[in-house]
N, C-alpha and C positions, 0 to 999 in steps of 0.2 A: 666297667665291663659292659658289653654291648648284651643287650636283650636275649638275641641268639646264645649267646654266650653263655651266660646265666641260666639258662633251659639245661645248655649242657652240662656245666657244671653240678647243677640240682640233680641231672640224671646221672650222673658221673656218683654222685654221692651217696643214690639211692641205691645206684649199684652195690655198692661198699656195704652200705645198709643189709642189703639182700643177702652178702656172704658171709657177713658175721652170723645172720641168722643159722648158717648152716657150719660154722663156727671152722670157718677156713682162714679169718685174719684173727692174729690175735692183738693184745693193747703194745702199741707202738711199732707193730710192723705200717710198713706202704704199702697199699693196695695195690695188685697188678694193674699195670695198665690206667691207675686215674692220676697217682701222685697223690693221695690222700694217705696220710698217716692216722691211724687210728688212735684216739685217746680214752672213748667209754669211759666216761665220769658221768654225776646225779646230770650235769648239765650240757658235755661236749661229748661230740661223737667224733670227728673227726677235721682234721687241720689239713690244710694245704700251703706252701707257701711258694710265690715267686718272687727273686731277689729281683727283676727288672721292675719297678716302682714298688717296691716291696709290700705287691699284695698279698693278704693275708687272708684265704679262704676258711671260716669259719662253719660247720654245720653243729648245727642242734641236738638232742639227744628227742626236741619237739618234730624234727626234721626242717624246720627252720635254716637258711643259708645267710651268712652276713660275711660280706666285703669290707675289709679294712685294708685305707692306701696307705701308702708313705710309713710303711711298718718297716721299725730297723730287723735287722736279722736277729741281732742279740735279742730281740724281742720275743720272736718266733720261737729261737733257742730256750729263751729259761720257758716257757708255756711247756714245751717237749720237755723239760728238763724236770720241771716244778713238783714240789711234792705234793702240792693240793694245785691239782688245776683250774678249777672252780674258783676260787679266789683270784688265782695267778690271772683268770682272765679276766674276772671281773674288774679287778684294780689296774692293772698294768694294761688290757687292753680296752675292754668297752668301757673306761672310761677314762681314756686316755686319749682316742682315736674314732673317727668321726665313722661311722660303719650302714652301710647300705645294705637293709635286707631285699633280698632274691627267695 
């Protein structure tokens, strides 16, 4: 993801950030307008996914952002799906797949 890119994204997230504050998303809806599904776990705030190089937009509950490529869908699928997400990401994704924080 290009530099610019990542600013938006970050801002895209913080967005999301802001409306949960006022408790207009709730866990597992999409955010209008950014394509961020919310998860709020001790660790993950919300996901993003796009299936063209199957990146995987990760934000922090730290506000932290991390990029994973080459993510299969079915991947993306159990995280949304997982009963402890926390785990689910920790093993199946961050350390599975090479991830660039933003």
């Amino acid at each position: 993801m290009k530099n610019g890119s990542k600013w938006l994204v970050l801002g895209l997230a913080l967005a999301v950030i802001g409306s949960v504050g006022c408790g207009t998303t709730r866990q597992g809806a999409v955010a209008p307008d950014t394509g961020f599904t919310q998860i709020r776990t001790d660790t993950l705030f919300s996901v993003k996914y796009l299936p063209e190089g199957g990146v995987l937009t990760v934000v922090l509950t730290d506000g932290t952002g991390m990029d994973f490529s080459d993510v299969p869908a079915e991947v993306y699928e159990g995280l949304v799906q997982a009963d402890d997400k926390d785990a689910y990401y920790a093993e199946e994704i961050a350390a599975k797949f090479e991830g660039v924080q933003f």
